[in-house]
N, C-alpha and C positions, 0 to 999 in steps of 0.2 A: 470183574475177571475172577474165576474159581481159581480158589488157593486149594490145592491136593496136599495128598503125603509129603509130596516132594519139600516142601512149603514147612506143612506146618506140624511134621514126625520131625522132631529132633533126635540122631541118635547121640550115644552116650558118647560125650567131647568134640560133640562137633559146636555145643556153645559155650569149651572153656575158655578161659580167660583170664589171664593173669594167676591172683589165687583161688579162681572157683573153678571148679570142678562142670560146672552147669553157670551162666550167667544168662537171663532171658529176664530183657526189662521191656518198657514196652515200646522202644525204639526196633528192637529186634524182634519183635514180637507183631510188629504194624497195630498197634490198639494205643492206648490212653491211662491206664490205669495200673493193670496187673503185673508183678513182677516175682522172680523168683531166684536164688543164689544157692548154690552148695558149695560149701568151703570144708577142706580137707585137713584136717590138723594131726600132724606128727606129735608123739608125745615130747609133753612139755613146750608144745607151738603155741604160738599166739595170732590172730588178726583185726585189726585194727578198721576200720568204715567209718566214714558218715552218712548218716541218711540222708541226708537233701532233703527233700520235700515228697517223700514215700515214710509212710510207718511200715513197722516191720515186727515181725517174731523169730527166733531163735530158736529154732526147733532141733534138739537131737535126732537123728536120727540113727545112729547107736554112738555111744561112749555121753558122759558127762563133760562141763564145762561151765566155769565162771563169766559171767557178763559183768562191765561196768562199764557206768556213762558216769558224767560228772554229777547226776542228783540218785542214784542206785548203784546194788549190787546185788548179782542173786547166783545163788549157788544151785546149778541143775543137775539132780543126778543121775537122767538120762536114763540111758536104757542098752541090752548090749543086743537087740536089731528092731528093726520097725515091725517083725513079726513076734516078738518077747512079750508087749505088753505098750499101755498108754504110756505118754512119757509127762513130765514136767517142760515148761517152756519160759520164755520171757517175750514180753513186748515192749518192744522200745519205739520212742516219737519219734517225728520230724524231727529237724534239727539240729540232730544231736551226734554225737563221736561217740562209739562203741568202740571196749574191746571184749573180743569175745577169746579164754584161754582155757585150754584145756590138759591137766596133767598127765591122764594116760593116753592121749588123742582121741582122735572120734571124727565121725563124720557130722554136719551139723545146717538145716535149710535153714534158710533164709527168708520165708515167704511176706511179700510186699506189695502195698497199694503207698499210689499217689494220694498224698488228701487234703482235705482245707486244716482241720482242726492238730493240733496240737494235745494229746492225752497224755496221763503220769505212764510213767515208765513201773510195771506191773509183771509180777512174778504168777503163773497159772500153773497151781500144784496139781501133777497126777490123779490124786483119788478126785478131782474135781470135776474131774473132765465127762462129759455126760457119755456114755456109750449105748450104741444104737443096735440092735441083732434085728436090719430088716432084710424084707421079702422072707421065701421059703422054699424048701426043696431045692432047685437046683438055680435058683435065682438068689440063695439065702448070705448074708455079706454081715460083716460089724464095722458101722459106721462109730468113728472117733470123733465128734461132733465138738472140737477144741474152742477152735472161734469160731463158731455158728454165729448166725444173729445171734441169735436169742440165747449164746451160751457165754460169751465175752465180747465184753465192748471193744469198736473198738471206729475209726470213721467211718474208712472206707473198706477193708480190707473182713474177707469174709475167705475160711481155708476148714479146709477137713480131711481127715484119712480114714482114707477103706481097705478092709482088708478080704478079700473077695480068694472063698478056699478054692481049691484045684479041681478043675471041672464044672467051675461053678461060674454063673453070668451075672456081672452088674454093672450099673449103670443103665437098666432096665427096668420098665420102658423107654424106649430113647425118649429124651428129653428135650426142649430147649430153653434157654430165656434168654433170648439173642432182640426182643422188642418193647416198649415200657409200655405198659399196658395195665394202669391201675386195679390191683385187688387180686387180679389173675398173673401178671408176669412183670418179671422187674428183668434190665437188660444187664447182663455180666459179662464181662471175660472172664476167659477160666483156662487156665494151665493144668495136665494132668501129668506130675512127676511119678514114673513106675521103679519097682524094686520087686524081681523076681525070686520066691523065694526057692534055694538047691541050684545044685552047677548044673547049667545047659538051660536053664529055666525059661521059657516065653509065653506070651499073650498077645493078645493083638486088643486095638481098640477101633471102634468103625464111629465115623461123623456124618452124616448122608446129609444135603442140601435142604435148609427150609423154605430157599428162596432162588431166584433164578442165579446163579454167579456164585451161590451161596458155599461154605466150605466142604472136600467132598473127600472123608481120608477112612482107607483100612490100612492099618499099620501091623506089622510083627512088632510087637514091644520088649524091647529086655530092660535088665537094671540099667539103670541112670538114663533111660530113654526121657522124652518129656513128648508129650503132643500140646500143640494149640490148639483151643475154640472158640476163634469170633464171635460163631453165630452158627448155625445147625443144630441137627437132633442129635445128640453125642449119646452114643451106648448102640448095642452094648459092648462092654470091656470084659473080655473071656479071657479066664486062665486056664495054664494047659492042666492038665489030671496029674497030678501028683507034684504041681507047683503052685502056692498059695500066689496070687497078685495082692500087691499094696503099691495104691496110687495116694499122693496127697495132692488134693484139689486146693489152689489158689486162685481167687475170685472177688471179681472190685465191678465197679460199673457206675455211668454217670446220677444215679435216681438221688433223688434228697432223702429218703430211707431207703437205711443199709439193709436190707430181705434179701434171702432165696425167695423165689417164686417163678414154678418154672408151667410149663404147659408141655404134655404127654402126646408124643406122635398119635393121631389117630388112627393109625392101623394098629396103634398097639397100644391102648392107652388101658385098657381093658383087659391086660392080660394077668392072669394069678403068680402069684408067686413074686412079684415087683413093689413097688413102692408102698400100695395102698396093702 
């Protein structure tokens, strides 16, 4: 059965819950793997979790805040919005009781996979974080490339942020890695959380079917929107002209190596200004 907008465009509060602001794990989500939290702290707040059996990171997304578990602590000093600048993070295991506090308040994701392994609980300083200025012209975006594969370990859990200026397309050429397909395509879920930037701000994101049934969504996106993607060609993700878009991509999937690895729509795979 196609899952549309209706499905899998969440708009902003229609998955809070409790204390999150956004809650989409992957009960809610109908997948296996990928999950995501934003928690809202008033100054001098606190929030307290257990992870269960998902790892997780701690991501500012504007204001600073302390994490402790019982084997760590780490002081984040954040950032004052997701279009300021990279930010510092923590990742925390399975297993384990977090509390995450914050002195001036801040908004703060949560982004999470299910996994088998157990990893130390690890502090990912800002200037470390690899940043990406791809495509060009009007395709042209700066990828924050945090937990890449290939940028921090971590199971399952694979996330990154873009910051795609006003008037500009990314997430092009559409994409997918919705099949495991050794060397060429590893299978992922993937959450795209949006943050528009300036008042009235919007974009839309489009998902077109790779397969019969397959997922099939053009959304108006504002801040704290979120889209799911099982499986399709996702992109492209346009923001309006004079509103920068920044999505963070949260992404898990069942392969026994943790890779991106995606395969490029054929009508568009070959188009300038994208990926390559």
């Amino acid at each position: 059965m196609t899952r549309t907008s209706t499905e899998l465009h969440i708009p902003r509060g229609a998955s809070a819950e409790g204390p999150y602001a956004v809650d989409i794990g992957p009960e809610r989500a109908g997948w296996t793997y990928s999950g995501l939290r934003v928690v809202e702290l008033e100054a001098g707040g606190d929030h307290t979790f257990s992870t269960g059996d998902s790892e997780w990171i701690v991501l500012p997304l504007n204001g600073g805040c302390s994490v402790h578990t019982a084997d760590a602590d780490f002081q984040l000093l954040g950032r004052d919005s997701v279009f300021a600048s990279v930010t510092d993070f923590a990742y925390v295991p399975r297993d384990t009781r977090v509390q995450i506090a914050s002195g001036a308040g801040g908004r703060f994701a949560l982004a999470g996979a299910k996994c088998e392994r157990r990893l130390p609980a690890r502090y990912g300083p800002a200037p470390e974080v690899p940043v990406e200025q791809r495509g060009s012209g009007g395709c042209a975006r700066q990828v924050r490339n945090f937990a890449s594969a290939d940028a921090f370990d971590c199971d399952r859990l694979i996330a990154v942020e873009v910051i795609t200026p006003g008037g500009n397309w990314s997430s092009y050429p559409p994409h997918k890695h919705d099949e495991h397909r050794p060397g060429e395509e590893a299978e992922l879920e993937e959450i795209y959380y949006f943050e528009i930037e300036g008042e009235h701000g919007y974009g839309y994101q489009r998902v077109s079917p790779s397969r019969e049934g397959g997922a099939d969504v053009l959304a108006e996106v504002r801040s704290g929107d979120a889209v799911l993607v099982p499986d399709g060609w996702h992109g492209p993700s346009i923001a309006q002209p004079g509103h920068a878009m920044y999505y963070l991509n949260v992404m898990a999937g069942p392969g026994e190596t943790r890779e991106w690895r995606i395969c490029f729509h054929p009508d568009h795979g070959e188009s300038t200004g994208g990926y390559r």
